[in-house]
C-alpha positions as CSV (number, residue, x, y, z in Angstrom):
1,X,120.1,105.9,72.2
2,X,117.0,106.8,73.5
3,X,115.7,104.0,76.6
4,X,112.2,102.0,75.8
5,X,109.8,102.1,78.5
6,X,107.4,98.5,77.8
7,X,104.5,98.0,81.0
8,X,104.5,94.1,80.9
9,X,101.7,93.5,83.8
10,X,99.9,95.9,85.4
11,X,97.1,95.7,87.7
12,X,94.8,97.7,89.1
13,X,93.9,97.8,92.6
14,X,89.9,98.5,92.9
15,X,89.6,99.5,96.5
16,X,89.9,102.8,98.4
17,X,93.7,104.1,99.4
18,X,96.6,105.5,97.8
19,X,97.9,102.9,95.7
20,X,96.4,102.9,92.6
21,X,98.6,100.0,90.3
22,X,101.1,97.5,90.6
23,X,103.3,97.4,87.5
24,X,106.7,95.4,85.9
25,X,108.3,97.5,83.4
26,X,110.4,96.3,81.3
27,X,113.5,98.4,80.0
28,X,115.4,98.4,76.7
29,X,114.0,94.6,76.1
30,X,116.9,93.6,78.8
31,X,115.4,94.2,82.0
32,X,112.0,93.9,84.0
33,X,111.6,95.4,87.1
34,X,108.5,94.1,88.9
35,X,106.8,95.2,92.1
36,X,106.6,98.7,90.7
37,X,103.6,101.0,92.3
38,X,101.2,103.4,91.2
39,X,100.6,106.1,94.3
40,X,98.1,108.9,94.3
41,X,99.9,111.9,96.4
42,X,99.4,115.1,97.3
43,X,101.1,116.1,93.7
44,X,99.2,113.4,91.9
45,X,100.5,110.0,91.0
46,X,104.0,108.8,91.1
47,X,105.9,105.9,90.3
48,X,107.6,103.8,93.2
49,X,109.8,101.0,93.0
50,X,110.1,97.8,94.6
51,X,110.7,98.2,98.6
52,X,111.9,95.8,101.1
53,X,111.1,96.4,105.1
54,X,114.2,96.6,107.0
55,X,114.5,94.1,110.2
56,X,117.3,96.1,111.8
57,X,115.3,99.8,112.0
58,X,111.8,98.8,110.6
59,X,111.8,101.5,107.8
60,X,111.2,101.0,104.4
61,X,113.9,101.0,101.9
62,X,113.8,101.1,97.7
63,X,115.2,97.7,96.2
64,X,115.8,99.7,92.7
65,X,117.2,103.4,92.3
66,X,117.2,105.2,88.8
67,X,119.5,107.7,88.9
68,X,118.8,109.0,85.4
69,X,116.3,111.8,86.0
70,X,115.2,110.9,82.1
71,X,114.5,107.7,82.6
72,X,112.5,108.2,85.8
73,X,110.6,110.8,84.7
74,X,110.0,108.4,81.0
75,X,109.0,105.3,83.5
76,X,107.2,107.3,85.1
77,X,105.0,108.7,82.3
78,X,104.7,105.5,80.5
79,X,103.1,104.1,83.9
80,X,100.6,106.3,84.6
81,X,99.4,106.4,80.7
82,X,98.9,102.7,80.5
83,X,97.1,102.4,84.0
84,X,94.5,106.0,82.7
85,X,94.6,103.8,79.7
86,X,93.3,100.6,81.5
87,X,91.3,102.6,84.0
88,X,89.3,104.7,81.5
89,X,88.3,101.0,80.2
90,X,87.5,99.5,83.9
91,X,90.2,96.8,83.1
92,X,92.2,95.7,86.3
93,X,94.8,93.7,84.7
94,X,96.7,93.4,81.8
95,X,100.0,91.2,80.5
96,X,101.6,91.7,77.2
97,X,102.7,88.9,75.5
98,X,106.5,88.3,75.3
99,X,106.4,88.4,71.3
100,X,105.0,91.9,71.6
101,X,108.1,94.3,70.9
102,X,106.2,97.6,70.4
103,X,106.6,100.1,73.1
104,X,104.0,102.3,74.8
């Protein structure tokens, strides 16, 4: 089966600095991951999930891993087309609705 990729809020951050987007996905229609982030790097943009600061050593540490390469790399893609999509219009935020079933 092959995983659905859905961007259910995205918004785009207008000022200066590397992130670009924050994102929720939502995955298969069972899961939502929110607090995902657009980041411009030196390779172009990525996809980061959710972090969470550490209060033992300070450092910052990923609340979600994907270990399917697939899937990243499909999250991933998905992202950045929706946030060129909404950039390309000057939009800064959009939600889908929940009845809205089609993917990206």
């Amino acid at each position: 089966m092959t995983p659905t990729v859905m961007v259910k809020r995205c918004h785009v951050i207008a000022r200066e600095g590397k992130a670009k987007a924050f994102l929720s996905l939502e995955l298969n229609g069972q899961l939502v991951i929110h607090g995902c982030r657009l980041i411009e790097g030196e390779k172009g943009l990525f996809l980061s999930m959710p972090q969470e600061k550490s209060q033992k050593d300070n450092k910052w540490y990923d609340q979600v891993q994907v270990t399917d390469r697939d899937l990243k790399g499909l999250m991933t893609a998905v992202a950045i087309a929706h946030y060129e999509k909404l950039h390309g219009r000057g939009m800064s935020f959009l939600s889908t609705t929940p009845t809205d079933k089609t993917p990206f």
